[in-house]
mmCIF file as Biopython writes it, N, C-alpha, C and O atoms, coordinates in Angstrom:
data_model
#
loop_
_atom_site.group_PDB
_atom_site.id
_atom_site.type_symbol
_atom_site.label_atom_id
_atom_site.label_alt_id
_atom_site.label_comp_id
_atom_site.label_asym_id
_atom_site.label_entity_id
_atom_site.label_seq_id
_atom_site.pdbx_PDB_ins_code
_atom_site.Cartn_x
_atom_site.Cartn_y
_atom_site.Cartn_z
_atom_site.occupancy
_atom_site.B_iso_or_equiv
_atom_site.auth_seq_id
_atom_site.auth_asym_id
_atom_site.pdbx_PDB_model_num
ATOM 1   N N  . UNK A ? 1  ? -22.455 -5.681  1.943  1.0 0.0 1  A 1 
ATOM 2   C CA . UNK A ? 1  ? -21.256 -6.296  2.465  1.0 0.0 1  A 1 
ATOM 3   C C  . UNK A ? 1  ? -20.725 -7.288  1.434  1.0 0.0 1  A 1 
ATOM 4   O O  . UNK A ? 1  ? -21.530 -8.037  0.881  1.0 0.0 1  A 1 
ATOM 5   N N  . UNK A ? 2  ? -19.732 -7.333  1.207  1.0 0.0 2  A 1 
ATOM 6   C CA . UNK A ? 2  ? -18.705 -8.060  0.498  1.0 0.0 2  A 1 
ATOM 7   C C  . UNK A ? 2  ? -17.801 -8.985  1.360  1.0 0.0 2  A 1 
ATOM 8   O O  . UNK A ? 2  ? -17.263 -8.374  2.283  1.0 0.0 2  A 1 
ATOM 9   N N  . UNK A ? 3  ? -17.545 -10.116 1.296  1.0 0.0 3  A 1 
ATOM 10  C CA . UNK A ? 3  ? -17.209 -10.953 1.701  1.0 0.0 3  A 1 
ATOM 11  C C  . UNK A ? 3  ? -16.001 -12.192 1.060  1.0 0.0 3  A 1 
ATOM 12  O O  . UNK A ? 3  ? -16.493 -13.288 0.793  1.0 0.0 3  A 1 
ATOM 13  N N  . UNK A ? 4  ? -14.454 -12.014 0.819  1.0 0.0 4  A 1 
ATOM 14  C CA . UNK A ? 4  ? -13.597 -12.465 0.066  1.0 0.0 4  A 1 
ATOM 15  C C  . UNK A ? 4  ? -12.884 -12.985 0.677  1.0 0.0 4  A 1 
ATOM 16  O O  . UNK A ? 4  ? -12.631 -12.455 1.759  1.0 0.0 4  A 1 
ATOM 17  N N  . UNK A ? 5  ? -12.212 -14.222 0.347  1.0 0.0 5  A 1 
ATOM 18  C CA . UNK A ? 5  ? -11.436 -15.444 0.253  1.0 0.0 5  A 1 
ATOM 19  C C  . UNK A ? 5  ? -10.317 -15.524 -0.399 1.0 0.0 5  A 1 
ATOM 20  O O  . UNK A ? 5  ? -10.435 -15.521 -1.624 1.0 0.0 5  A 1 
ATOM 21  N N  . UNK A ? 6  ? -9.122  -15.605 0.087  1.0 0.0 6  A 1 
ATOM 22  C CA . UNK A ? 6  ? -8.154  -15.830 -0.252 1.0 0.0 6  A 1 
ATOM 23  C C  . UNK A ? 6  ? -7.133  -16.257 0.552  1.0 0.0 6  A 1 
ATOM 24  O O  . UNK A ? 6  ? -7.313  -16.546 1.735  1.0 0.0 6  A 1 
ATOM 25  N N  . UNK A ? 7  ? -5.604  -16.347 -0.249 1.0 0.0 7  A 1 
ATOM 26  C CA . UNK A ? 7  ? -4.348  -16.552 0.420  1.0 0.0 7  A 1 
ATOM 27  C C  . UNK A ? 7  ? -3.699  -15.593 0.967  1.0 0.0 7  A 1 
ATOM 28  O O  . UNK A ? 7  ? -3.458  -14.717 0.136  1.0 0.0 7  A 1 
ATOM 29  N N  . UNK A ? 8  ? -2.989  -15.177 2.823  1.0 0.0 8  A 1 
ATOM 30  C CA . UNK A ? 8  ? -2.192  -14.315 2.833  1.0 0.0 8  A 1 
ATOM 31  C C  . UNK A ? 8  ? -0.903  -15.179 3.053  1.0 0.0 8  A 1 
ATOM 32  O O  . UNK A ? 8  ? -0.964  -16.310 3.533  1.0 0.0 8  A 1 
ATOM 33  N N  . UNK A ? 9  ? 0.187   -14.618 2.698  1.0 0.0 9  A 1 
ATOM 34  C CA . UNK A ? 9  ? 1.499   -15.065 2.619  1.0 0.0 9  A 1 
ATOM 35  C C  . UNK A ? 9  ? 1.780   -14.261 3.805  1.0 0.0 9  A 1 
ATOM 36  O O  . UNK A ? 9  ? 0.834   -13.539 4.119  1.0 0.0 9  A 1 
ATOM 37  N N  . UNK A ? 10 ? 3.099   -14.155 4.763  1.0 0.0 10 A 1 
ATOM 38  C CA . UNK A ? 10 ? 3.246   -13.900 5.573  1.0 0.0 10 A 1 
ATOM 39  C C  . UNK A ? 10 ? 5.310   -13.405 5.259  1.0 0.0 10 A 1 
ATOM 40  O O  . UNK A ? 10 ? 6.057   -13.869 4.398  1.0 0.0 10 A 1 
ATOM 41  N N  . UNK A ? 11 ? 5.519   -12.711 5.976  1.0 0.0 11 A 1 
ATOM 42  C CA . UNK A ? 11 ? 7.564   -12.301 5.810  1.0 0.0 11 A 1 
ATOM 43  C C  . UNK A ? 11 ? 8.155   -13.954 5.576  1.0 0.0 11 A 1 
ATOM 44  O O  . UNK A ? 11 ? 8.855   -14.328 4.635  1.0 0.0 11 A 1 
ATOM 45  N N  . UNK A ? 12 ? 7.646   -14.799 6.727  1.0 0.0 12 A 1 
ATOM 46  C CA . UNK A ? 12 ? 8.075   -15.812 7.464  1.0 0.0 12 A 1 
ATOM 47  C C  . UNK A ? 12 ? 8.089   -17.169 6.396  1.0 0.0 12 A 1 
ATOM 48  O O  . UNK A ? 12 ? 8.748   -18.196 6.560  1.0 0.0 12 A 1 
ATOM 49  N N  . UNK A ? 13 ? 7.176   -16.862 5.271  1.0 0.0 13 A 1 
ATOM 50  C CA . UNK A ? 13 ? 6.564   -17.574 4.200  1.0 0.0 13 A 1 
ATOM 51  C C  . UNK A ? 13 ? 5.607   -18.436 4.143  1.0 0.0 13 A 1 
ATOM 52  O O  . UNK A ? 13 ? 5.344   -19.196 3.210  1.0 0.0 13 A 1 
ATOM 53  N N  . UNK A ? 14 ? 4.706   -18.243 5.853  1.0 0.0 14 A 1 
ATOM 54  C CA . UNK A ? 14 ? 3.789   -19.023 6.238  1.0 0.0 14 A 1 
ATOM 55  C C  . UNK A ? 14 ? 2.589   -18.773 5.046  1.0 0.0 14 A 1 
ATOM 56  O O  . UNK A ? 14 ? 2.756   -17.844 4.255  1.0 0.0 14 A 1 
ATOM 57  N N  . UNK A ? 15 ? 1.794   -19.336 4.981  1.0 0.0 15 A 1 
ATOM 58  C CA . UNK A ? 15 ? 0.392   -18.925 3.903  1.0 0.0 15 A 1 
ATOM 59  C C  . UNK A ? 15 ? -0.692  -19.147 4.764  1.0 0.0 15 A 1 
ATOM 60  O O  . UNK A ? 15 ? -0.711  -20.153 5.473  1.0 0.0 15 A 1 
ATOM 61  N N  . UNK A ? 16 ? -1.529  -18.381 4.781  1.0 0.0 16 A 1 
ATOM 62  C CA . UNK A ? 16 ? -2.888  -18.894 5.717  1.0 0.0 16 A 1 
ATOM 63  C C  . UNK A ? 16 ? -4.009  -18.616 4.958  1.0 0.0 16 A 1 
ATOM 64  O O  . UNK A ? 16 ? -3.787  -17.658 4.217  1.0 0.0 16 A 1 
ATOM 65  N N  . UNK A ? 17 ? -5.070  -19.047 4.849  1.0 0.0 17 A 1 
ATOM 66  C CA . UNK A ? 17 ? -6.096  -19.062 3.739  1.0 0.0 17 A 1 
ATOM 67  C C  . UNK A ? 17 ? -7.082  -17.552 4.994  1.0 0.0 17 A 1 
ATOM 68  O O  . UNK A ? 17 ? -7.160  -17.770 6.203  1.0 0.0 17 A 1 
ATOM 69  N N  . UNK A ? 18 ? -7.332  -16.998 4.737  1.0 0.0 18 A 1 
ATOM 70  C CA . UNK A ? 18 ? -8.550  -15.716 5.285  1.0 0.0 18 A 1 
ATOM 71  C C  . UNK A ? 18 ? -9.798  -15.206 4.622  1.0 0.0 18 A 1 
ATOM 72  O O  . UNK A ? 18 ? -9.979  -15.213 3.405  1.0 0.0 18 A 1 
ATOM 73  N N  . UNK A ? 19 ? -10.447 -14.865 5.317  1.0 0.0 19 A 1 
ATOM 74  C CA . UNK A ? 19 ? -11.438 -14.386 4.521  1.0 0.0 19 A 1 
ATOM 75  C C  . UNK A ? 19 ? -11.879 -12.954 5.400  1.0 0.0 19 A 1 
ATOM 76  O O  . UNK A ? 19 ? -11.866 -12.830 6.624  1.0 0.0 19 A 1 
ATOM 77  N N  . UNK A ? 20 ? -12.280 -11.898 4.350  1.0 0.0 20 A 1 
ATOM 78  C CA . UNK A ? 20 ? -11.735 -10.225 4.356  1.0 0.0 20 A 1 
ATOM 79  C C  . UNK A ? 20 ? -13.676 -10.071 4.370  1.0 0.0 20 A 1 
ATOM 80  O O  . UNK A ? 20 ? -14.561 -10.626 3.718  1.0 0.0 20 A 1 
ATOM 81  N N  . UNK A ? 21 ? -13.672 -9.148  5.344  1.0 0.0 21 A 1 
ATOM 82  C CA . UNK A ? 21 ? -15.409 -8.245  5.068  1.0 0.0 21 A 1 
ATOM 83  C C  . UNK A ? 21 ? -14.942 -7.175  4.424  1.0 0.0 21 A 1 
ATOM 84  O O  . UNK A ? 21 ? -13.930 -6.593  4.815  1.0 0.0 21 A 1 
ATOM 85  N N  . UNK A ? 22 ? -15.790 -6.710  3.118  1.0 0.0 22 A 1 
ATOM 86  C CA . UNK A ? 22 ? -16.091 -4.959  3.050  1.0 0.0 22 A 1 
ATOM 87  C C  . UNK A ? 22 ? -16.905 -4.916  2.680  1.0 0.0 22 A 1 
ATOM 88  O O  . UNK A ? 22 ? -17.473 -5.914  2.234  1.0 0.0 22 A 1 
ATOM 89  N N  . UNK A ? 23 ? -17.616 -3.225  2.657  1.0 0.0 23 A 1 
ATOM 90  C CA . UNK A ? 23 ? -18.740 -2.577  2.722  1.0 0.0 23 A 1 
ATOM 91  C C  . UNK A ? 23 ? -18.738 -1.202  2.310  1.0 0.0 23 A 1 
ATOM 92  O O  . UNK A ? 23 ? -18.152 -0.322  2.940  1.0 0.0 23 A 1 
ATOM 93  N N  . UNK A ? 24 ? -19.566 -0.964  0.969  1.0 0.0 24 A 1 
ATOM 94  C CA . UNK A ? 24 ? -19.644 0.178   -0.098 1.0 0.0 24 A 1 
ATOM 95  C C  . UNK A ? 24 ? -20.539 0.904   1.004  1.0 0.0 24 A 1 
ATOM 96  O O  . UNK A ? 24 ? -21.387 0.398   1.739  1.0 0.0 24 A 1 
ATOM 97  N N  . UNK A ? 25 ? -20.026 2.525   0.896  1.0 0.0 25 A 1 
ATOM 98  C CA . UNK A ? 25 ? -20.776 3.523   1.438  1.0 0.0 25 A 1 
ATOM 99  C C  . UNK A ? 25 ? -21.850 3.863   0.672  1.0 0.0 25 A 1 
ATOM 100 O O  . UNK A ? 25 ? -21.483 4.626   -0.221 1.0 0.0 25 A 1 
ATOM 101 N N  . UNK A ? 26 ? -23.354 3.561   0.619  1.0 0.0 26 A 1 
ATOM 102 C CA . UNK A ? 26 ? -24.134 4.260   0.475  1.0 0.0 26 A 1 
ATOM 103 C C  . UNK A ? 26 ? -23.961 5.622   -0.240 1.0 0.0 26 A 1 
ATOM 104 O O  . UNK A ? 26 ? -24.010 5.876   -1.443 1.0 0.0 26 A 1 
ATOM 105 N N  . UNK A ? 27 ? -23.748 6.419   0.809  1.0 0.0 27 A 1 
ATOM 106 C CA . UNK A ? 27 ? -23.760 7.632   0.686  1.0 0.0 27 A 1 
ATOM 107 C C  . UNK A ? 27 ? -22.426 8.164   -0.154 1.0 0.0 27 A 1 
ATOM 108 O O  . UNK A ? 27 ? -22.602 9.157   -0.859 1.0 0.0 27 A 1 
ATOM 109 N N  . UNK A ? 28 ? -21.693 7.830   -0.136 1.0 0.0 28 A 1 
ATOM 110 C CA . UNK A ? 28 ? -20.140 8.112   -1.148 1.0 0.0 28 A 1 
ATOM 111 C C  . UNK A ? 28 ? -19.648 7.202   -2.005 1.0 0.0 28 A 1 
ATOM 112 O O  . UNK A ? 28 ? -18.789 7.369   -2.871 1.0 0.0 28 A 1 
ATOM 113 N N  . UNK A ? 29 ? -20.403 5.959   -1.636 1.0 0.0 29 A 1 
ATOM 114 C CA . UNK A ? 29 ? -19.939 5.073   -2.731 1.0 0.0 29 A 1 
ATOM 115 C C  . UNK A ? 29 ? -18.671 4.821   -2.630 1.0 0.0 29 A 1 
ATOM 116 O O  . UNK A ? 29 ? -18.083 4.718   -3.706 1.0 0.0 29 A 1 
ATOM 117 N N  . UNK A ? 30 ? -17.753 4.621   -1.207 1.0 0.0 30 A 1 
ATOM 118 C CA . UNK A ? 30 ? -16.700 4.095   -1.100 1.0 0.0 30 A 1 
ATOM 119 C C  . UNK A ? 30 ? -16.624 3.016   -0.425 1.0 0.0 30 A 1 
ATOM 120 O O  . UNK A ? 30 ? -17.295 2.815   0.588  1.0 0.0 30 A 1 
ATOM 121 N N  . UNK A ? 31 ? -15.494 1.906   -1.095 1.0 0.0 31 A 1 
ATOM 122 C CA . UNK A ? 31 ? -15.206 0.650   -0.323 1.0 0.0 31 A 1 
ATOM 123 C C  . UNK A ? 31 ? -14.235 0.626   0.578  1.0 0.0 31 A 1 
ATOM 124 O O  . UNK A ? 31 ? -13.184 1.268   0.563  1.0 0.0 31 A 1 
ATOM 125 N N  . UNK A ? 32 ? -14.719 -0.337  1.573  1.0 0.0 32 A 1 
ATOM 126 C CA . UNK A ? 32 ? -14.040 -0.035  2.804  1.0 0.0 32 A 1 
ATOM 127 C C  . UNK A ? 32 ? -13.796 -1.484  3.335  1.0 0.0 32 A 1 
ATOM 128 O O  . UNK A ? 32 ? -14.586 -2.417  3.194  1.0 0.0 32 A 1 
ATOM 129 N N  . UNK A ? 33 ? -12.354 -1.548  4.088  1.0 0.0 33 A 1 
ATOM 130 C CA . UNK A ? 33 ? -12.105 -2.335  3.964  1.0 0.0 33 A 1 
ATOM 131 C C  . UNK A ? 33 ? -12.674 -2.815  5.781  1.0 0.0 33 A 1 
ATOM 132 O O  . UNK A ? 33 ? -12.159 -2.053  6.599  1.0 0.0 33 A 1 
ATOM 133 N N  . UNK A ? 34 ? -13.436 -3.710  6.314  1.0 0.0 34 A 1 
ATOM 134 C CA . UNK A ? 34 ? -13.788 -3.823  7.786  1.0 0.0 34 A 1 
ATOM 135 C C  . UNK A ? 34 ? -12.783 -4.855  8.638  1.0 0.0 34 A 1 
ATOM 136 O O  . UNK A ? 34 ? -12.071 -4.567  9.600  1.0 0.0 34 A 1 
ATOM 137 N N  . UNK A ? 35 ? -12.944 -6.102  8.003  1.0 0.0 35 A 1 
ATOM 138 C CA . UNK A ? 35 ? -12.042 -7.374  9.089  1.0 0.0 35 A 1 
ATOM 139 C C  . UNK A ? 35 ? -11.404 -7.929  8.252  1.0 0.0 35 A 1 
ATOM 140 O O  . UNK A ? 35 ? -11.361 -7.682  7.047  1.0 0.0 35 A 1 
ATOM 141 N N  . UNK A ? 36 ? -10.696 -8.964  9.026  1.0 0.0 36 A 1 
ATOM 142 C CA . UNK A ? 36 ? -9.989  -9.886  8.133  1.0 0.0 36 A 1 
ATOM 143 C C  . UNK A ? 36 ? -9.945  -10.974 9.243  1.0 0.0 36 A 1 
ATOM 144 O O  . UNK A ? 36 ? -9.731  -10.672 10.417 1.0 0.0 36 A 1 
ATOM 145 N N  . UNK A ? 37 ? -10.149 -12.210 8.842  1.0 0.0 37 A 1 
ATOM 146 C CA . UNK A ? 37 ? -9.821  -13.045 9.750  1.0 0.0 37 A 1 
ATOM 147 C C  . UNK A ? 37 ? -9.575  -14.826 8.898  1.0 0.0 37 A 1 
ATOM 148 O O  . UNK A ? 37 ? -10.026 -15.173 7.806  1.0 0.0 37 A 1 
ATOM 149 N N  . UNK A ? 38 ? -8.724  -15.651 9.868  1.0 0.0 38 A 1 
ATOM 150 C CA . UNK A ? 38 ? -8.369  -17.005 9.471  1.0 0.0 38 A 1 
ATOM 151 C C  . UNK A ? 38 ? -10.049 -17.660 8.797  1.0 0.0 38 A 1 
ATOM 152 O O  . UNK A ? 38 ? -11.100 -17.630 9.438  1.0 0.0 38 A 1 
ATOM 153 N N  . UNK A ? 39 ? -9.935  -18.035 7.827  1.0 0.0 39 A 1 
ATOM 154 C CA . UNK A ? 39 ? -11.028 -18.968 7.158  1.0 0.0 39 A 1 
ATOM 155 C C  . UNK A ? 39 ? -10.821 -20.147 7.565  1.0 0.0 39 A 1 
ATOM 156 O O  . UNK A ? 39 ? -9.805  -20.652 7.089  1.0 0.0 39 A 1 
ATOM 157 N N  . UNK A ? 40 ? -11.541 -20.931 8.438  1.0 0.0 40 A 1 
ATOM 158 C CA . UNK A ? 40 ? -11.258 -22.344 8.626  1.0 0.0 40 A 1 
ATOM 159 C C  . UNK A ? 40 ? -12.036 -23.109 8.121  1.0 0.0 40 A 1 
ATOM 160 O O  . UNK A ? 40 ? -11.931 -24.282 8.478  1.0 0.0 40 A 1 
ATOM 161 N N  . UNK A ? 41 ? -12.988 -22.801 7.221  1.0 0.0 41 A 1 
ATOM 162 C CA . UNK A ? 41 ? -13.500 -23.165 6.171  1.0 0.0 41 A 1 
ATOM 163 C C  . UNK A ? 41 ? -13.220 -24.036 4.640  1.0 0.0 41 A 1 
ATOM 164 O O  . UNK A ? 41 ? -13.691 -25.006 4.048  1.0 0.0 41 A 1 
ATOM 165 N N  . UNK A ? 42 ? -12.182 -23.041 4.456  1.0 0.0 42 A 1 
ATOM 166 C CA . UNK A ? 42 ? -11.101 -23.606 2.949  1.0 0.0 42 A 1 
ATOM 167 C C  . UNK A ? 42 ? -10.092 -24.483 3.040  1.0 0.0 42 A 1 
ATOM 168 O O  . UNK A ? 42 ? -9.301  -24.808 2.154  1.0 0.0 42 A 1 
ATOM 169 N N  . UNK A ? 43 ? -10.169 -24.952 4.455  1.0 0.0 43 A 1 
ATOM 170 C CA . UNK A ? 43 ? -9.176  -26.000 4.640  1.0 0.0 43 A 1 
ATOM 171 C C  . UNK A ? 43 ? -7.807  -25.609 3.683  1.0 0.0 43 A 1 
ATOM 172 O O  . UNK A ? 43 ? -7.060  -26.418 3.132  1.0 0.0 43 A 1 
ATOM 173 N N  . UNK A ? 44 ? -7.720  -24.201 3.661  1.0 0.0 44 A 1 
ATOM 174 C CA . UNK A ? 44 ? -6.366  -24.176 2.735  1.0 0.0 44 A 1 
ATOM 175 C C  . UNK A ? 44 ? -6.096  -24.722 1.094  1.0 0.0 44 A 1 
ATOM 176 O O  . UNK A ? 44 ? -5.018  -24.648 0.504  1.0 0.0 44 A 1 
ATOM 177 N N  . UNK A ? 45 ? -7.268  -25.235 0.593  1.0 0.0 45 A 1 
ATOM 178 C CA . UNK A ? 45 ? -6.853  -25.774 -0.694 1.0 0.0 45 A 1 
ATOM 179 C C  . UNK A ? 45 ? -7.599  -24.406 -1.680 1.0 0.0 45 A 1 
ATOM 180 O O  . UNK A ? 45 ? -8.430  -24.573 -2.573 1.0 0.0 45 A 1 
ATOM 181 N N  . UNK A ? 46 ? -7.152  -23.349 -1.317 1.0 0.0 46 A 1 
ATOM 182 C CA . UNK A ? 46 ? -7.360  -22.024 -2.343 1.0 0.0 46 A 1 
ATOM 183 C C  . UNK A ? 46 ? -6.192  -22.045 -3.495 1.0 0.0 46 A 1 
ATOM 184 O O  . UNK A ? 46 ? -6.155  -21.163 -4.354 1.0 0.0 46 A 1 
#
C-alpha cells in the first residue's frame, strides 16, 4: 500500500490538502488507485 499527500484544487478554487491510498497488484503488477480522503493532518501547509 502506498499512501500520498497532497493538494486538490477544486472548479470553485477551493484547495483542500488529501491524502490518496494505492496498492500494486501482486499478481499483474498494476497500480491502483483505492481512496481518497480530507488529510486533517497537514493542517494545509503542503
Amino acid at each position: 500500500m502506498y499512501e500520498i499527500r497532497g493538494k486538490l484544487t477544486g472548479p470553485n478554487g477551493n484547495t483542500l490538502a488529501v491524502c490518496t491510498m494505492w496498492m500494486t497488484e501482486a499478481a499483474t503488477g498494476d497500480t491502483k488507485f483505492i481512496t481518497m480522503y480530507p488529510d486533517k493532518e497537514s493542517k494545509n501547509d503542503l
